[in-house]
Every structure is written in C-alpha cells, then in structure tokens.
C-alpha atoms as a printed R data frame, in Angstrom:
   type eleno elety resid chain resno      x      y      z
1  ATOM     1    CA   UNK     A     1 56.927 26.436 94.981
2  ATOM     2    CA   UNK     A     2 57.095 25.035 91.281
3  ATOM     3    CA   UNK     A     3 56.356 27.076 88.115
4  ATOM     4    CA   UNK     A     4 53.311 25.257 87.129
5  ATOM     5    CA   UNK     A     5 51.786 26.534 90.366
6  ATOM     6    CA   UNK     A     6 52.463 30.402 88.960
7  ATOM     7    CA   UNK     A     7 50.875 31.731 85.961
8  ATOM     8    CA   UNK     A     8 51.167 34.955 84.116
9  ATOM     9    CA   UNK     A     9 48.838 37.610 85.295
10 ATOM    10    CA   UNK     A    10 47.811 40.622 82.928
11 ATOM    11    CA   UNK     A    11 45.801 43.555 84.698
12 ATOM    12    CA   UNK     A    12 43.816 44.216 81.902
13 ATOM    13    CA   UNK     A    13 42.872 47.823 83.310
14 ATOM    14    CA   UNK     A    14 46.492 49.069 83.100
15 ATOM    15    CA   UNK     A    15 47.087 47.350 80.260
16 ATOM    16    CA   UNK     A    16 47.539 50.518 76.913
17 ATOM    17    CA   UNK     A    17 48.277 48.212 73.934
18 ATOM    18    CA   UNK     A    18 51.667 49.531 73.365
19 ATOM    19    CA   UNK     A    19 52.925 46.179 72.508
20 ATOM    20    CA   UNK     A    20 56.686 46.234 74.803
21 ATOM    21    CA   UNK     A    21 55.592 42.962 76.138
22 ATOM    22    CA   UNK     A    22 54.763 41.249 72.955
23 ATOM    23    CA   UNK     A    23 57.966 43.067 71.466
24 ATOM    24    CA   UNK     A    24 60.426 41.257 74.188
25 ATOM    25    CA   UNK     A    25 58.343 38.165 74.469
26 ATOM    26    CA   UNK     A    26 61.070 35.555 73.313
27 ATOM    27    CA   UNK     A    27 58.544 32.643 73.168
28 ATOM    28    CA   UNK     A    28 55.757 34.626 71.158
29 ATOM    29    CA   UNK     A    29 53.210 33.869 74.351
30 ATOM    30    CA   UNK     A    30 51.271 37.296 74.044
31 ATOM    31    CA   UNK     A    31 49.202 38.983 71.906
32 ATOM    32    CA   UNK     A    32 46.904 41.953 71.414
33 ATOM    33    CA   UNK     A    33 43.023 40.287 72.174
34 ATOM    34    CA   UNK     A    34 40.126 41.690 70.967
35 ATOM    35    CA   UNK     A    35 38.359 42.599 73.799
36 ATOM    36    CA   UNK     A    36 38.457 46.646 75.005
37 ATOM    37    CA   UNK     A    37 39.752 47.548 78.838
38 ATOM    38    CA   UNK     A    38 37.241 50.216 80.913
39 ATOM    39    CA   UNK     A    39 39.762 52.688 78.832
40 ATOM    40    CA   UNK     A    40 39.186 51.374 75.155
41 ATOM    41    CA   UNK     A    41 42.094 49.750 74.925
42 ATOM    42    CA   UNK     A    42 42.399 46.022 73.640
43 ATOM    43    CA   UNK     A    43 44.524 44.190 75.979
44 ATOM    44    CA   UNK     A    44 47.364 41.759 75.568
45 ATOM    45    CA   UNK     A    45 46.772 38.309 76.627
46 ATOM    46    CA   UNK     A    46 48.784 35.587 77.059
47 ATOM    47    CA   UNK     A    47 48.953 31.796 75.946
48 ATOM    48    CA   UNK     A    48 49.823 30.777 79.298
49 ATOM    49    CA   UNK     A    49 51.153 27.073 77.129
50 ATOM    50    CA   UNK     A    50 53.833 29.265 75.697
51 ATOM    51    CA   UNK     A    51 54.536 30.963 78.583
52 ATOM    52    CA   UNK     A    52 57.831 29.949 80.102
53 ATOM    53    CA   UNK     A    53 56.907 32.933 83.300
54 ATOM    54    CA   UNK     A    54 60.410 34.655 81.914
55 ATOM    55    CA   UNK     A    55 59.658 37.713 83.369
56 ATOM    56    CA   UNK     A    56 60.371 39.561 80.166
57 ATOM    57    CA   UNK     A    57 57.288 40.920 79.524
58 ATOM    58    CA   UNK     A    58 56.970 41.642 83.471
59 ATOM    59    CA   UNK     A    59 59.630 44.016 83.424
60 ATOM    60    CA   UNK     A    60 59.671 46.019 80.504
61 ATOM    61    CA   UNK     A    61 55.920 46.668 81.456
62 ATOM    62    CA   UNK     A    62 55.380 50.486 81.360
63 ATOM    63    CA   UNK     A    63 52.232 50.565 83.200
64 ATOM    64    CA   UNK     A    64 53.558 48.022 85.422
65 ATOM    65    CA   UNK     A    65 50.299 45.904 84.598
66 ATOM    66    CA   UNK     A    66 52.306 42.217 84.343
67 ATOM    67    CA   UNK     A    67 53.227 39.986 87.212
68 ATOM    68    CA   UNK     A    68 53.546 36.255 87.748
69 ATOM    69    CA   UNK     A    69 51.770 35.068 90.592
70 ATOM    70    CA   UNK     A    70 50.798 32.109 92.481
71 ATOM    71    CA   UNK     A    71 47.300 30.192 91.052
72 ATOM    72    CA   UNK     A    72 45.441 30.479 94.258
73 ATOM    73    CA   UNK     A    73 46.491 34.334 94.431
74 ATOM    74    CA   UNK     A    74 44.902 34.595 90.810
75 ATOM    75    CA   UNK     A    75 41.662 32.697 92.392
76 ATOM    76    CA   UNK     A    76 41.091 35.606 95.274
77 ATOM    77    CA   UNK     A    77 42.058 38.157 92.712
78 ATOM    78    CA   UNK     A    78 38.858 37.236 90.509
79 ATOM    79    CA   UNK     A    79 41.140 38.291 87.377
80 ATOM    80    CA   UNK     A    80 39.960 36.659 84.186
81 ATOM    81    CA   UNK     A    81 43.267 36.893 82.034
82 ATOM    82    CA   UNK     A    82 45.606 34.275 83.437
C-alpha cells in the first residue's frame, strides 16, 4: 500500500472548529472552510497537495473526526471532504 493510495479524511459532522488540527499541522494543509456541519459549525478541510498524511492532525483530534484512509474506502464512504 503506497501513500498516494491514502488520503486524509475529515468527518465533517464531528468536526467543532476548534482549530487543534490546523494548530499542529506542520505543513499548513488545513483550514477552517466556509461551509456549516448539521451542528453549525464550519469545518476544517484539507489541501490534500499539502498533505504529507502525518498523522498530526489525526491524533490530536478531540472529537476523533480525522483519519487517513485508503481511496476506495473514501469511495464507499460517500464522504465529500477528502
């Protein structure tokens, strides 16, 4: 399995805006979007070309809303933020 087969997956549902991940994000890849979550928040999305998949953001996750998974995974997951 290589790393251009994973990309950076952001539940945007979970996601609160508190900003950890963009905090810790040693490649500046994330950012607040402008788009509201079923809660109100606006999300953090990533630049998946600046993304190196560091796991950074993954961990220090509160809401435990980050993970890097496979491309086809994302596919059958329907998510929209990858």
């Amino acid at each position: 399995m290589s790393a251009q087969k994973k990309k950076l997956l952001i539940e945007q549902a979970r996601c609160k805006s508190c900003g950890l991940c963009i905090t810790f994000c040693r490649q500046h890849a994330l950012s607040i979007g402008t788009e509201l979550n079923q809660q109100g928040y606006a999300y953090v999305v990533v630049n998946p070309e600046e993304c190196t998949l560091c796991n950074n953001c993954r961990v220090v996750c509160p809401d435990v809303g980050i993970s890097v998974v496979e491309v086809d995974e994302i596919m059958e997951q329907g998510e929209i933020n990858v």
